[in-house]
Biopython code that builds the backbone (N, CA, C, O; Angstrom):
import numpy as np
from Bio.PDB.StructureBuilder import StructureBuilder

atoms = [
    (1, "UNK", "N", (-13.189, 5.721, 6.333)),
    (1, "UNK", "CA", (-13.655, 6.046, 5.002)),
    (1, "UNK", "C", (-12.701, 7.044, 4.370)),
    (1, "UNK", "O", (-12.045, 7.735, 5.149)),
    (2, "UNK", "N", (-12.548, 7.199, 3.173)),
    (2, "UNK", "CA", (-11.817, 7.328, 2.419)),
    (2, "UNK", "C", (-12.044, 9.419, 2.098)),
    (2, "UNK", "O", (-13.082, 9.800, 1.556)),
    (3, "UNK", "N", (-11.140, 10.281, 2.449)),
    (3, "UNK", "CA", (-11.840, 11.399, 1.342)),
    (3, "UNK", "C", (-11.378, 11.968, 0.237)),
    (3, "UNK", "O", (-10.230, 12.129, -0.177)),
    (4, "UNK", "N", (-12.430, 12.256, -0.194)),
    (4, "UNK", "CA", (-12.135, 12.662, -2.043)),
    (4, "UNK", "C", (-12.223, 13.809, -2.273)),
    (4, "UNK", "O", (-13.051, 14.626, -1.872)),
    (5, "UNK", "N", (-10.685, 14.014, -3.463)),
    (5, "UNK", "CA", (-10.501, 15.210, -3.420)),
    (5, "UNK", "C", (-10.543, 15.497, -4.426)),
    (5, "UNK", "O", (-9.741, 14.780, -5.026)),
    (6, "UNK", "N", (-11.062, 16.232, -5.157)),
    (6, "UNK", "CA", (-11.482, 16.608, -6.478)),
    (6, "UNK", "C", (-10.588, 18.136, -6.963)),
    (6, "UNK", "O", (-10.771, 19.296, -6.592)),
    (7, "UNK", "N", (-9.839, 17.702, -7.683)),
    (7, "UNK", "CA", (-9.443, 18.665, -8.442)),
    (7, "UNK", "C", (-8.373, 20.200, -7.441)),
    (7, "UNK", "O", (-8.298, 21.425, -7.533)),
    (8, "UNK", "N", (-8.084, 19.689, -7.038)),
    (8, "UNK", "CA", (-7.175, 20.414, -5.856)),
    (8, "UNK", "C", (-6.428, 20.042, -5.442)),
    (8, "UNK", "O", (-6.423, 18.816, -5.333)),
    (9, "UNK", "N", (-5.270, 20.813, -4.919)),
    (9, "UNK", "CA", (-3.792, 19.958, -4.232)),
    (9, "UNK", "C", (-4.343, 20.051, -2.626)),
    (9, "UNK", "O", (-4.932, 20.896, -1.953)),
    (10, "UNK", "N", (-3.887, 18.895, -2.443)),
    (10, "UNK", "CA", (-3.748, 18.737, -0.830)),
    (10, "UNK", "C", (-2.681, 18.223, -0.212)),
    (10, "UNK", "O", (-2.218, 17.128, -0.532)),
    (11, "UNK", "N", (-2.098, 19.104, 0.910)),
    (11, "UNK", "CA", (-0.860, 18.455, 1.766)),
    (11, "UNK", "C", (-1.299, 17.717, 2.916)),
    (11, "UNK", "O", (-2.075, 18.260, 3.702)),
    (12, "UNK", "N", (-0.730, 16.059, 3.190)),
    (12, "UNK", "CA", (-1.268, 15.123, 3.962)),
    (12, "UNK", "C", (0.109, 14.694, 4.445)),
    (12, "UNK", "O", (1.057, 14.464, 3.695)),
    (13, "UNK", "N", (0.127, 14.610, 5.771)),
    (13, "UNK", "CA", (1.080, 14.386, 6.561)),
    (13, "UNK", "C", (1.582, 13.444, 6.659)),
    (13, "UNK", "O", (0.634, 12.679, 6.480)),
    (14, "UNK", "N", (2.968, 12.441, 6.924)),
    (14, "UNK", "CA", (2.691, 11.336, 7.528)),
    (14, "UNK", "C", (2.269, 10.896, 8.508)),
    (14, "UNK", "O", (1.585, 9.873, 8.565)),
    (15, "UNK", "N", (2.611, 11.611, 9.483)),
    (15, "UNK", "CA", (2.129, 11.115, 10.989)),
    (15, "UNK", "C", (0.798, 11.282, 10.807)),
    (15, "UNK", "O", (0.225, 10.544, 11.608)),
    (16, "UNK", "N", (-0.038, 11.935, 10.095)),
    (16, "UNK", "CA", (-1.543, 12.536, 10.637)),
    (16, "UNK", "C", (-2.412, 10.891, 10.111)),
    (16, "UNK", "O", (-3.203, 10.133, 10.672)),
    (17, "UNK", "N", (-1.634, 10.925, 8.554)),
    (17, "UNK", "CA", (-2.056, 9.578, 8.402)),
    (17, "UNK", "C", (-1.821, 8.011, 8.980)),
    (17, "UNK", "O", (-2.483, 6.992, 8.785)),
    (18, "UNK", "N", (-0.273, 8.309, 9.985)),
    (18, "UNK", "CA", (-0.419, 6.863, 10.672)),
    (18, "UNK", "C", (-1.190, 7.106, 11.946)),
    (18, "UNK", "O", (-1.075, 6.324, 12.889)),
    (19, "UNK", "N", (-1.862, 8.016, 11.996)),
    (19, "UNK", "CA", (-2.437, 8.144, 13.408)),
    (19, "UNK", "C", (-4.207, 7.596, 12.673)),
    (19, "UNK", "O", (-5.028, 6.953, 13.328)),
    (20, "UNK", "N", (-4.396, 8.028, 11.333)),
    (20, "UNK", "CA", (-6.018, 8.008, 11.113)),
    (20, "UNK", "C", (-5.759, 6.625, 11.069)),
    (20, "UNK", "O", (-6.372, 5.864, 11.818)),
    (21, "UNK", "N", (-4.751, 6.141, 10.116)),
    (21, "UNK", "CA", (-4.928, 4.684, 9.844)),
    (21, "UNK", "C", (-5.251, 3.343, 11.350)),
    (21, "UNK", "O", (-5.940, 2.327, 11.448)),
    (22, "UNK", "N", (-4.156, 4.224, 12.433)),
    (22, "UNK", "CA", (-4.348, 3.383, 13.422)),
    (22, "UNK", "C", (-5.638, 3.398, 14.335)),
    (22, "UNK", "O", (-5.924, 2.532, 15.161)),
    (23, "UNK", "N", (-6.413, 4.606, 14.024)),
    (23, "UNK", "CA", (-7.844, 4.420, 14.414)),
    (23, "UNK", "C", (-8.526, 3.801, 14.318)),
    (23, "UNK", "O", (-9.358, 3.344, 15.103)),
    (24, "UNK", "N", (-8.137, 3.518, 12.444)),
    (24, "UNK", "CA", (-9.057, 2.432, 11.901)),
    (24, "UNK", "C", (-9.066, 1.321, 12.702)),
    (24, "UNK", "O", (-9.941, 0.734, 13.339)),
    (25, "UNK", "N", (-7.854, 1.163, 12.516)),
    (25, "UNK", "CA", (-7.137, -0.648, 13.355)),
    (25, "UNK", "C", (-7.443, -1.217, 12.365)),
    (25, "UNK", "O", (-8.537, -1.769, 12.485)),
    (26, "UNK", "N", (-6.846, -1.383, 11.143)),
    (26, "UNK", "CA", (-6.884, -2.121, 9.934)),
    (26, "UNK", "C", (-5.651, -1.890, 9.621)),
    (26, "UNK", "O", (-4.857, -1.036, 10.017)),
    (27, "UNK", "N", (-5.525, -3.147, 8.502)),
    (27, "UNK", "CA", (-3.868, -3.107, 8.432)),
    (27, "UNK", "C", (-3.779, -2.160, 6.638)),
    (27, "UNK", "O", (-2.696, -1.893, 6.118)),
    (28, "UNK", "N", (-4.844, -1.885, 6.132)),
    (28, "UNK", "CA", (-4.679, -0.946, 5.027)),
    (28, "UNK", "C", (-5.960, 0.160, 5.213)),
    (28, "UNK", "O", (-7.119, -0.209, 5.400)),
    (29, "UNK", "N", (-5.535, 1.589, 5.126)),
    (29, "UNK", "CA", (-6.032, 2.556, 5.492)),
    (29, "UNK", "C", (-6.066, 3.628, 4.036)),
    (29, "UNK", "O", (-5.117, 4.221, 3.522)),
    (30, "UNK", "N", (-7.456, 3.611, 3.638)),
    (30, "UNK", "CA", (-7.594, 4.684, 2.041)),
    (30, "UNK", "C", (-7.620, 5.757, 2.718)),
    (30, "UNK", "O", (-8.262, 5.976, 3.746)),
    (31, "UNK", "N", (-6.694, 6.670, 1.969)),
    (31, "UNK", "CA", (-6.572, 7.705, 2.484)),
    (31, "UNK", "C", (-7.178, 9.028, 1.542)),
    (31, "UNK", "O", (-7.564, 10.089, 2.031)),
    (32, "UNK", "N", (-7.165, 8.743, 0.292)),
    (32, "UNK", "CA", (-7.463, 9.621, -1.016)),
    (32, "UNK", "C", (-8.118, 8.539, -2.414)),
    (32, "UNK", "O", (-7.820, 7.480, -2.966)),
    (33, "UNK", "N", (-9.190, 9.637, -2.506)),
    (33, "UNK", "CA", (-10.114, 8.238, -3.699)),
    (33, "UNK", "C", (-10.159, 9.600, -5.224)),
    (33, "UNK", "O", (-10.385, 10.773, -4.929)),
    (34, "UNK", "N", (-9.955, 9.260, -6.499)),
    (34, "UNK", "CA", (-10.614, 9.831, -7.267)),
    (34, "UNK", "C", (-10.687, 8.603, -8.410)),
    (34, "UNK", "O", (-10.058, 7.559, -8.580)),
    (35, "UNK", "N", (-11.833, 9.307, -9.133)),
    (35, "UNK", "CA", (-11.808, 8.445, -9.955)),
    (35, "UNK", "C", (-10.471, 7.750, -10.693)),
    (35, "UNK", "O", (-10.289, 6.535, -10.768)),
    (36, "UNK", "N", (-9.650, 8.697, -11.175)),
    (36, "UNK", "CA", (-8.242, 8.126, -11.808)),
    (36, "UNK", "C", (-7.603, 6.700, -10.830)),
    (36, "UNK", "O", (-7.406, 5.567, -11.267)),
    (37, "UNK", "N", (-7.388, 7.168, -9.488)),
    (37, "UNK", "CA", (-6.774, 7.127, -8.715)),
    (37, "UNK", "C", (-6.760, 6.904, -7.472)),
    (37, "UNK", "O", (-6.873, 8.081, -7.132)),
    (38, "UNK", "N", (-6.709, 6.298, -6.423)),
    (38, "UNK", "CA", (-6.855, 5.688, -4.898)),
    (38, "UNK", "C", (-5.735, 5.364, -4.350)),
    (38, "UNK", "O", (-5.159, 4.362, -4.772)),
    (39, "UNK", "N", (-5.369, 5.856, -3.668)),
    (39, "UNK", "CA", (-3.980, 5.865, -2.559)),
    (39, "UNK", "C", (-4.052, 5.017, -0.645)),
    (39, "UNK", "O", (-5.009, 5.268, 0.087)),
    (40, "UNK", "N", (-3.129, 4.273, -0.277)),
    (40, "UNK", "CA", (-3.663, 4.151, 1.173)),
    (40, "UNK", "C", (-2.162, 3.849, 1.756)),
    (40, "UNK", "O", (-1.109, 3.875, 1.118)),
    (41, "UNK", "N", (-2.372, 3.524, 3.285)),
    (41, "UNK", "CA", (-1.244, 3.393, 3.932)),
    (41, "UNK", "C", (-1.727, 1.793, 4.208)),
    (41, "UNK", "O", (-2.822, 1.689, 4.761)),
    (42, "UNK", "N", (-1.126, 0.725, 3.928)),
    (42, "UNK", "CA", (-0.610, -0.649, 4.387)),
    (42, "UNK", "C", (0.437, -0.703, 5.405)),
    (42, "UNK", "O", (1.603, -0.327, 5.285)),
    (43, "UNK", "N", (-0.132, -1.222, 6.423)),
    (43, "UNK", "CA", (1.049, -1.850, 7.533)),
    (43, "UNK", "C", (0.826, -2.996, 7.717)),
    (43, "UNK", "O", (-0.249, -3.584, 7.603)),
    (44, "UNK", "N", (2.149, -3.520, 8.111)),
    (44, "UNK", "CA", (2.243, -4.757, 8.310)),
    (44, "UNK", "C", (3.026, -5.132, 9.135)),
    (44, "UNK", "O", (4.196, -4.938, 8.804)),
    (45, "UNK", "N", (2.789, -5.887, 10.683)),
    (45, "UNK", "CA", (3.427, -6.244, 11.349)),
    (45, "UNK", "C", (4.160, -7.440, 11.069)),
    (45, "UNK", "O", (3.741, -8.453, 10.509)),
    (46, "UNK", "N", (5.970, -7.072, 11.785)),
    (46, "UNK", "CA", (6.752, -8.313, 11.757)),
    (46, "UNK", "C", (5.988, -9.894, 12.087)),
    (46, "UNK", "O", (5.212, -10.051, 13.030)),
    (47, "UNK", "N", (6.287, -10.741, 11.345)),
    (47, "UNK", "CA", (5.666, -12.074, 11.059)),
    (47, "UNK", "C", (4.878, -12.113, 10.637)),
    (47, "UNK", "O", (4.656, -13.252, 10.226)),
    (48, "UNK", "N", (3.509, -10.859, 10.245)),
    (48, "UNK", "CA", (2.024, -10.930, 10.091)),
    (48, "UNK", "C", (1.975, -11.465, 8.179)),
    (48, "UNK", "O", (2.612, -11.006, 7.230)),
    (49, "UNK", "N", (1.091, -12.423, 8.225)),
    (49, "UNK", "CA", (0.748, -12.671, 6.638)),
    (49, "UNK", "C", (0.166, -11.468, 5.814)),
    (49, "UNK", "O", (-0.520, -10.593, 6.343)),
    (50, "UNK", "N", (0.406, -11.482, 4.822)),
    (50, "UNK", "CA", (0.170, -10.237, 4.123)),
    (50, "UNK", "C", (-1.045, -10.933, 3.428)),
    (50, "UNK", "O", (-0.542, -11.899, 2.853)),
    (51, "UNK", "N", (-2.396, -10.932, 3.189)),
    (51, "UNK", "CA", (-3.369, -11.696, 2.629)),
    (51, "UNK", "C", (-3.626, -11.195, 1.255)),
    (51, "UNK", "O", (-4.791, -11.082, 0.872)),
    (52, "UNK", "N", (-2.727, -10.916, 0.558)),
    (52, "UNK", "CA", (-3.513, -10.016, -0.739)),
    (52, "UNK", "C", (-3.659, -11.311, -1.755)),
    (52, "UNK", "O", (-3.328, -12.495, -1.798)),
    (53, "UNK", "N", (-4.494, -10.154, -2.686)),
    (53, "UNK", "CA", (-4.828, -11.240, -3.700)),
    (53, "UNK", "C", (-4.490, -10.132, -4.756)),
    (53, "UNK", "O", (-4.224, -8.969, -4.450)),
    (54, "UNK", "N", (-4.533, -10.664, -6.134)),
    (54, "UNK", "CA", (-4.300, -9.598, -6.976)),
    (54, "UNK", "C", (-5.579, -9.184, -7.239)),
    (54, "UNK", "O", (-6.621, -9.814, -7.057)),
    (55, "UNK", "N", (-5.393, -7.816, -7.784)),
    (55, "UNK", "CA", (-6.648, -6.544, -7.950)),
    (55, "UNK", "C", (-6.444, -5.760, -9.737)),
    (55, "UNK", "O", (-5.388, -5.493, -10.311)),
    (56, "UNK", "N", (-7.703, -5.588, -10.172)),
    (56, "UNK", "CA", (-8.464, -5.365, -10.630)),
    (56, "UNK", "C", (-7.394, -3.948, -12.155)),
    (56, "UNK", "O", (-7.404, -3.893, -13.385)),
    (57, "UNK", "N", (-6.546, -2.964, -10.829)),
    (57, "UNK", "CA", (-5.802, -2.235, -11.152)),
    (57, "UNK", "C", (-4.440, -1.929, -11.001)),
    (57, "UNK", "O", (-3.997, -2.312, -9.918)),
    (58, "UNK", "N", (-3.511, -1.284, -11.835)),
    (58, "UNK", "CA", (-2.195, -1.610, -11.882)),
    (58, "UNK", "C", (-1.997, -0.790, -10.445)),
    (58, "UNK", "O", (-2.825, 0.044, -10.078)),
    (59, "UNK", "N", (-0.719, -1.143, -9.615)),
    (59, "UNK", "CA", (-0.486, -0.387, -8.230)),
    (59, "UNK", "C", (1.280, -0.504, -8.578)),
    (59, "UNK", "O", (2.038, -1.285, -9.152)),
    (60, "UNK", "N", (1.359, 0.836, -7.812)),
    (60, "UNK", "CA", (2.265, 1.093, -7.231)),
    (60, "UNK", "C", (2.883, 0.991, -5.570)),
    (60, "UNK", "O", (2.098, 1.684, -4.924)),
    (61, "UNK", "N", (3.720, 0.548, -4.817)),
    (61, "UNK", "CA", (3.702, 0.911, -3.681)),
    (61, "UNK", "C", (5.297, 1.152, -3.584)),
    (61, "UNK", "O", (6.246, 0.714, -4.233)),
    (62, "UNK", "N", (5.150, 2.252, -2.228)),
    (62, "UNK", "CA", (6.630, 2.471, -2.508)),
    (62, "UNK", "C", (6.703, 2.183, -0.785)),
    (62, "UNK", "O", (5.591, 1.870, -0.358)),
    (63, "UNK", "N", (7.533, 2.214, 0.039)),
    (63, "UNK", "CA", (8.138, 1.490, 0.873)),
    (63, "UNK", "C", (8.820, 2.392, 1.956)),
    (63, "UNK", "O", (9.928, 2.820, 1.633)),
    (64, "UNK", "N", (8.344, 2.752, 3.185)),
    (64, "UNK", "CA", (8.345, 3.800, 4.037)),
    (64, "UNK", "C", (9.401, 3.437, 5.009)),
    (64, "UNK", "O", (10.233, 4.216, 5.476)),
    (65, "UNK", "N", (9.257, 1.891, 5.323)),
    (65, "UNK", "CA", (9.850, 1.904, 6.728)),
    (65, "UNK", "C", (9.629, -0.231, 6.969)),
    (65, "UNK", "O", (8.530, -0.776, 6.857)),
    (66, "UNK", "N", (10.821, -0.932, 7.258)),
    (66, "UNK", "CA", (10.447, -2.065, 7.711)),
    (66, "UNK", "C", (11.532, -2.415, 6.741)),
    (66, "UNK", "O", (12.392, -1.814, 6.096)),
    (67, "UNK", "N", (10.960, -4.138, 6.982)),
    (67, "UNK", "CA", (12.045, -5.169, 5.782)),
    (67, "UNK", "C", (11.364, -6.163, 5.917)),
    (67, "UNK", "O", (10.827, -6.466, 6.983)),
    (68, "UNK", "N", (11.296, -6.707, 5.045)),
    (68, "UNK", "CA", (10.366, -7.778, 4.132)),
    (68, "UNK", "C", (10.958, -8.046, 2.767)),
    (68, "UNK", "O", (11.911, -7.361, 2.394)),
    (69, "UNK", "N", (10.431, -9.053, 1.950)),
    (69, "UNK", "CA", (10.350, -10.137, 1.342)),
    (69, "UNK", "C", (9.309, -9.653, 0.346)),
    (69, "UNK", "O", (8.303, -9.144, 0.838)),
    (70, "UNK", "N", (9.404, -9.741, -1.138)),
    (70, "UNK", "CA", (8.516, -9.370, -1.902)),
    (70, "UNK", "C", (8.241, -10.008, -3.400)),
    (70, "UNK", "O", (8.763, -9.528, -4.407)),
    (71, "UNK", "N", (7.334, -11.178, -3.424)),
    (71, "UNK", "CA", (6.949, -11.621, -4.659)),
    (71, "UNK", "C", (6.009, -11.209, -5.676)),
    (71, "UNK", "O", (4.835, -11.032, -5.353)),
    (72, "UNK", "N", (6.353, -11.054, -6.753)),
    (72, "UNK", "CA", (5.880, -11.031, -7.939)),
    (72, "UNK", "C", (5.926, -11.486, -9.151)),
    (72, "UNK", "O", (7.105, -11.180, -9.329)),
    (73, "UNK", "N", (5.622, -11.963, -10.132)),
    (73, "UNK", "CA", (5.649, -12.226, -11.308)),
    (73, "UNK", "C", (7.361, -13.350, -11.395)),
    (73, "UNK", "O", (8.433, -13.516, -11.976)),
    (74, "UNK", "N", (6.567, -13.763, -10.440)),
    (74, "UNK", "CA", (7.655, -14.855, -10.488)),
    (74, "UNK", "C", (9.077, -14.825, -10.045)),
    (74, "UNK", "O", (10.066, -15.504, -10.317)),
    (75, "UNK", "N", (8.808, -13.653, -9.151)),
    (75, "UNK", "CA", (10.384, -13.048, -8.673)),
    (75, "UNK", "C", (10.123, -12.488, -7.355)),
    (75, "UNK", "O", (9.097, -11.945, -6.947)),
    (76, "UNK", "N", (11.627, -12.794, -6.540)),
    (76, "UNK", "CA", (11.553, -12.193, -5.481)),
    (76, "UNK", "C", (12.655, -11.523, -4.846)),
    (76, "UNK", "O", (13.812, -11.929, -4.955)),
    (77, "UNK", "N", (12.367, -10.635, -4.268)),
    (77, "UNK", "CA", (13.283, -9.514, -3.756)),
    (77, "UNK", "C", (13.383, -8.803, -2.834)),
    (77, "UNK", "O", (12.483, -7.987, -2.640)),
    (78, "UNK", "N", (14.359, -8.857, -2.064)),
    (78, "UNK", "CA", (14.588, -7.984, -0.271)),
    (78, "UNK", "C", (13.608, -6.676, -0.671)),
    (78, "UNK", "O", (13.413, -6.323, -1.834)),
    (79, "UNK", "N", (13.224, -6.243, 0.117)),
    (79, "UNK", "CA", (12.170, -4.916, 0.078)),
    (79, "UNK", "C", (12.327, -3.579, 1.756)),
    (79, "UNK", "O", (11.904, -3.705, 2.905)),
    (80, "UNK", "N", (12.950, -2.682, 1.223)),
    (80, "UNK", "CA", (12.907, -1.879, 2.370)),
    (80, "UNK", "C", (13.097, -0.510, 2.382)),
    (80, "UNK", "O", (12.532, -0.173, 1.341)),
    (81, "UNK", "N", (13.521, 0.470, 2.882)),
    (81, "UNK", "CA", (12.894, 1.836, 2.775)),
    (81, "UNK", "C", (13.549, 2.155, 1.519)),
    (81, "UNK", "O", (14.723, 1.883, 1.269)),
    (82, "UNK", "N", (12.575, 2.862, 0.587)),
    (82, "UNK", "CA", (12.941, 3.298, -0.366)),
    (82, "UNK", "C", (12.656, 2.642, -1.599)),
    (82, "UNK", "O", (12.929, 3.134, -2.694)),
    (83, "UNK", "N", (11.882, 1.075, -1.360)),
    (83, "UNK", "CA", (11.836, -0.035, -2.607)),
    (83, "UNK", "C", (10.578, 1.000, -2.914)),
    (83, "UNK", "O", (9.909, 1.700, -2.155)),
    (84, "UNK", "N", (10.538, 0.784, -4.455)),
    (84, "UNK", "CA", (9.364, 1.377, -5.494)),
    (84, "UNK", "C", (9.163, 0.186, -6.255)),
    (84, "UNK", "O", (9.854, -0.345, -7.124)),
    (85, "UNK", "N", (8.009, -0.138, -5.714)),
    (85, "UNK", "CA", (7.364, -1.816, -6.924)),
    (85, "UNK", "C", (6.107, -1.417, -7.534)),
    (85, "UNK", "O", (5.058, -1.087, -6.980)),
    (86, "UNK", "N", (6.436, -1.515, -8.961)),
    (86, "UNK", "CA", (4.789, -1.761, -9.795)),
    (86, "UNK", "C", (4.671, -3.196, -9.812)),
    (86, "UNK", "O", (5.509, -4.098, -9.789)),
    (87, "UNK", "N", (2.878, -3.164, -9.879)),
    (87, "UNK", "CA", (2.299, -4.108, -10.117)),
    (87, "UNK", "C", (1.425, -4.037, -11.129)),
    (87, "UNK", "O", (0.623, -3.106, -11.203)),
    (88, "UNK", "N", (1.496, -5.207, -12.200)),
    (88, "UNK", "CA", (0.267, -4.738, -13.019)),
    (88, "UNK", "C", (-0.897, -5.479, -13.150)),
    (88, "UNK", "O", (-0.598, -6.658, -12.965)),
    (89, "UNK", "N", (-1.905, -5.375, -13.347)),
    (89, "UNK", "CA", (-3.223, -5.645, -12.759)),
    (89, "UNK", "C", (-3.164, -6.810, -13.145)),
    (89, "UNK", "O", (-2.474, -7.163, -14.102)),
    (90, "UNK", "N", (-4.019, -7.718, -12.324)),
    (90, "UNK", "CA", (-4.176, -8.777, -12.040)),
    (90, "UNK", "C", (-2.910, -9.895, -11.754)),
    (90, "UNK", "O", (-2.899, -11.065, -12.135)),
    (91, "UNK", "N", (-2.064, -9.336, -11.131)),
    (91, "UNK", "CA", (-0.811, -9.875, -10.980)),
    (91, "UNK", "C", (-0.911, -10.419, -9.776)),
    (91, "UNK", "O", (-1.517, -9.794, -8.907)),
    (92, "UNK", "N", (-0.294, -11.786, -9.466)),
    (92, "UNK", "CA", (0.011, -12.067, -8.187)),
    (92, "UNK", "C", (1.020, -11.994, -7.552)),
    (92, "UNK", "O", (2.086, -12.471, -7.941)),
    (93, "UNK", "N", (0.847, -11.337, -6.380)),
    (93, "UNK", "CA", (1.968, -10.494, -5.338)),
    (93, "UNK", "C", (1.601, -10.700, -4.385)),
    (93, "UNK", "O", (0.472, -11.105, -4.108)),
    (94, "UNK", "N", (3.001, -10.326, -3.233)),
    (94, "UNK", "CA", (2.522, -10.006, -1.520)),
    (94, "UNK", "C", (4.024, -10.096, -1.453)),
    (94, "UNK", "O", (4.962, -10.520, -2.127)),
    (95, "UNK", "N", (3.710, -9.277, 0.093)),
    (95, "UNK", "CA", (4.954, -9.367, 0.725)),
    (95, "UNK", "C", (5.120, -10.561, 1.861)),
    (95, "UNK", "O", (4.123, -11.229, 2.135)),
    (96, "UNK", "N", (6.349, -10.822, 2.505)),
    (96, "UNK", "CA", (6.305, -12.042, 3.045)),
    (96, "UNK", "C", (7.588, -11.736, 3.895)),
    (96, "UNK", "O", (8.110, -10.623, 3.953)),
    (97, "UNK", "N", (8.087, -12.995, 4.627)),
    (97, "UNK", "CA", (8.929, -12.912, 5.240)),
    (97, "UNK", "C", (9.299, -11.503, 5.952)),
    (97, "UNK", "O", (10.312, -10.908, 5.584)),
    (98, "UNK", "N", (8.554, -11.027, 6.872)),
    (98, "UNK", "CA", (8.554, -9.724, 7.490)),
    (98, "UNK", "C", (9.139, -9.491, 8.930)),
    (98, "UNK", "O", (8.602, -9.627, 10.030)),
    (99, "UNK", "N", (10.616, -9.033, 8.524)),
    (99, "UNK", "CA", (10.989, -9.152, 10.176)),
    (99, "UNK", "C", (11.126, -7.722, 10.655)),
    (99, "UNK", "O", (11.599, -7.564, 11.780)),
    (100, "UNK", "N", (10.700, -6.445, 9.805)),
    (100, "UNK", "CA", (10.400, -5.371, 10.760)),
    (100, "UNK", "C", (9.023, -5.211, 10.166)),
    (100, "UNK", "O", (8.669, -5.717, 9.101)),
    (101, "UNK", "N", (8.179, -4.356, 11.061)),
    (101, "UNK", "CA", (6.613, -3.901, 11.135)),
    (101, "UNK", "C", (7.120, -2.841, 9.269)),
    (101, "UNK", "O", (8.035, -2.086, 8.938)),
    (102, "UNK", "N", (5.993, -3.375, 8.636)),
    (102, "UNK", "CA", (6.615, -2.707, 6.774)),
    (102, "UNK", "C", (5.083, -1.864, 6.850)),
    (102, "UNK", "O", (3.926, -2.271, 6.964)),
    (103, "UNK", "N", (5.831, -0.172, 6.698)),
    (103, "UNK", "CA", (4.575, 0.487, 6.197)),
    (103, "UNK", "C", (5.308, 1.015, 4.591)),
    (103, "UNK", "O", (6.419, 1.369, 4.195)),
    (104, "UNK", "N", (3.649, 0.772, 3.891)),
    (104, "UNK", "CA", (3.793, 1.176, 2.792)),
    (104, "UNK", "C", (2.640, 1.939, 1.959)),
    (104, "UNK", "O", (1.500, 1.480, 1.890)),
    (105, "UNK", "N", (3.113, 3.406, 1.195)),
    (105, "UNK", "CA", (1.861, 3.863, 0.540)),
    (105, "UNK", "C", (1.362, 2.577, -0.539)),
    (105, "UNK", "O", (1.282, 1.494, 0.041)),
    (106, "UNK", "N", (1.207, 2.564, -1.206)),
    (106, "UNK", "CA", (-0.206, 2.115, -2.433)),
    (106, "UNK", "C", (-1.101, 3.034, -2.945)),
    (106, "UNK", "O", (-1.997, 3.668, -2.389)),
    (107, "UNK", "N", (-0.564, 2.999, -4.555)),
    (107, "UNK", "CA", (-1.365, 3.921, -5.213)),
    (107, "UNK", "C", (-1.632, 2.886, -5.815)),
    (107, "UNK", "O", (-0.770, 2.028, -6.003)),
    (108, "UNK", "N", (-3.406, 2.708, -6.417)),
    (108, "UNK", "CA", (-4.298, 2.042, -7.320)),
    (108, "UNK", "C", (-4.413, 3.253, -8.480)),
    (108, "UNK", "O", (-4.700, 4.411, -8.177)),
    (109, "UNK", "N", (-4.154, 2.824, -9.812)),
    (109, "UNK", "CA", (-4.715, 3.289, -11.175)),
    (109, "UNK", "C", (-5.351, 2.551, -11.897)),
    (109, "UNK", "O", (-4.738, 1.606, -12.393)),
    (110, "UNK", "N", (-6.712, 2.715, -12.188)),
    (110, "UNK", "CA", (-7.818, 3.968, -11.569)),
    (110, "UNK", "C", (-7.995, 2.959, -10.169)),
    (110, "UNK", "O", (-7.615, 1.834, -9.844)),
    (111, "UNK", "N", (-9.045, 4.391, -9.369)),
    (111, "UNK", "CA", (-8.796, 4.312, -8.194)),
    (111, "UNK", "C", (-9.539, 2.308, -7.755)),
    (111, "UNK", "O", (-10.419, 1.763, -8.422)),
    (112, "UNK", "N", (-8.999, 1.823, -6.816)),
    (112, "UNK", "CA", (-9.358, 0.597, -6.649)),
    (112, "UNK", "C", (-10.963, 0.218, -6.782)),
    (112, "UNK", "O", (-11.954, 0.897, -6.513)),
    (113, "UNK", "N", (-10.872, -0.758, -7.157)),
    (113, "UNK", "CA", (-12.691, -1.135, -7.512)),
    (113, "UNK", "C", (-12.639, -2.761, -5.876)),
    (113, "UNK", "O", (-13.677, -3.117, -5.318)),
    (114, "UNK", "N", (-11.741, -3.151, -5.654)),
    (114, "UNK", "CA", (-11.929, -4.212, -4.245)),
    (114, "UNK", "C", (-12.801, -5.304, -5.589)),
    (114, "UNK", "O", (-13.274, -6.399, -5.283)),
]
sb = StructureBuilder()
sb.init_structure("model")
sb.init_model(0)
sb.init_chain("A")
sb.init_seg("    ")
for serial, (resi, resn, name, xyz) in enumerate(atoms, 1):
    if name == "N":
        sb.init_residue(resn, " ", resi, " ")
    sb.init_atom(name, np.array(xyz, "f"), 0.0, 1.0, " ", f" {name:<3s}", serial, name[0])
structure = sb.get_structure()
C-alpha cells in the first residue's frame, strides 16, 4: 500500500524502495499517492511482457536501469538509463523487447485513478 504524504518533503531512497517493492512481489510498486500526483517503481524482467494498457492520466517515467524497446503514439524507440518518456492520457504504450531486467519510476498526474 501506498503512503501519503501531504504537504511535506520527504527523502526516499532507492534501495529502500527496491527492497519494499520486492516484498510486494509485484512488478509495479506505489510508492507516494497525493491527490495531484502518484509515483511507483515498475520492474520488468528481461523477456517479461509489459501488460499495460493506457490510463486515465498523463505519466511520466524516467528510466533507472535495463534496455528495452518502447512504443508510443505510433513510435518506437531504444529505451535505457536515463530515457525520460511522457505519456499523455489515454495513450497507448508499453515497453517491449526487454533484454535487461528495466526498472523504472512512473509519475501519474493527478495521482492514478487504475
Amino acid at each position: 500500500m501506498a503512503t501519503t504524504y501531504r504537504r511535506c518533503v520527504r527523502h526516499l531512497s532507492l534501495d529502500d524502495l527496491r527492497k519494499q517493492g520486492a516484498d510486494v512481489g509485484e512488478s509495479y510498486f506505489e510508492f507516494l499517492r497525493v491527490p495531484e500526483m502518484s509515483a511507483g517503481l515498475y520492474v520488468l524482467a528481461a523477456g517479461e511482457d509489459d501488460p499495460q494498457h493506457p490510463h486515465r492520466e498523463d505519466e511520466v517515467y524516467v528510466v533507472l536501469s535495463g534496455a528495452a524497446r518502447f512504443t508510443g503514439a505510433g513510435e518506437t524507440t531504444a529505451v535505457g538509463p536515463g530515457s525520460v518518456i511522457f505519456v499523455p492520457a489515454f495513450e497507448e504504450h508499453r515497453f517491449h523487447d526487454i533484454t535487461e531486467q528495466l526498472e523504472v519510476v512512473v509519475v501519474f498526474a493527478p495521482g492514478e485513478t487504475e
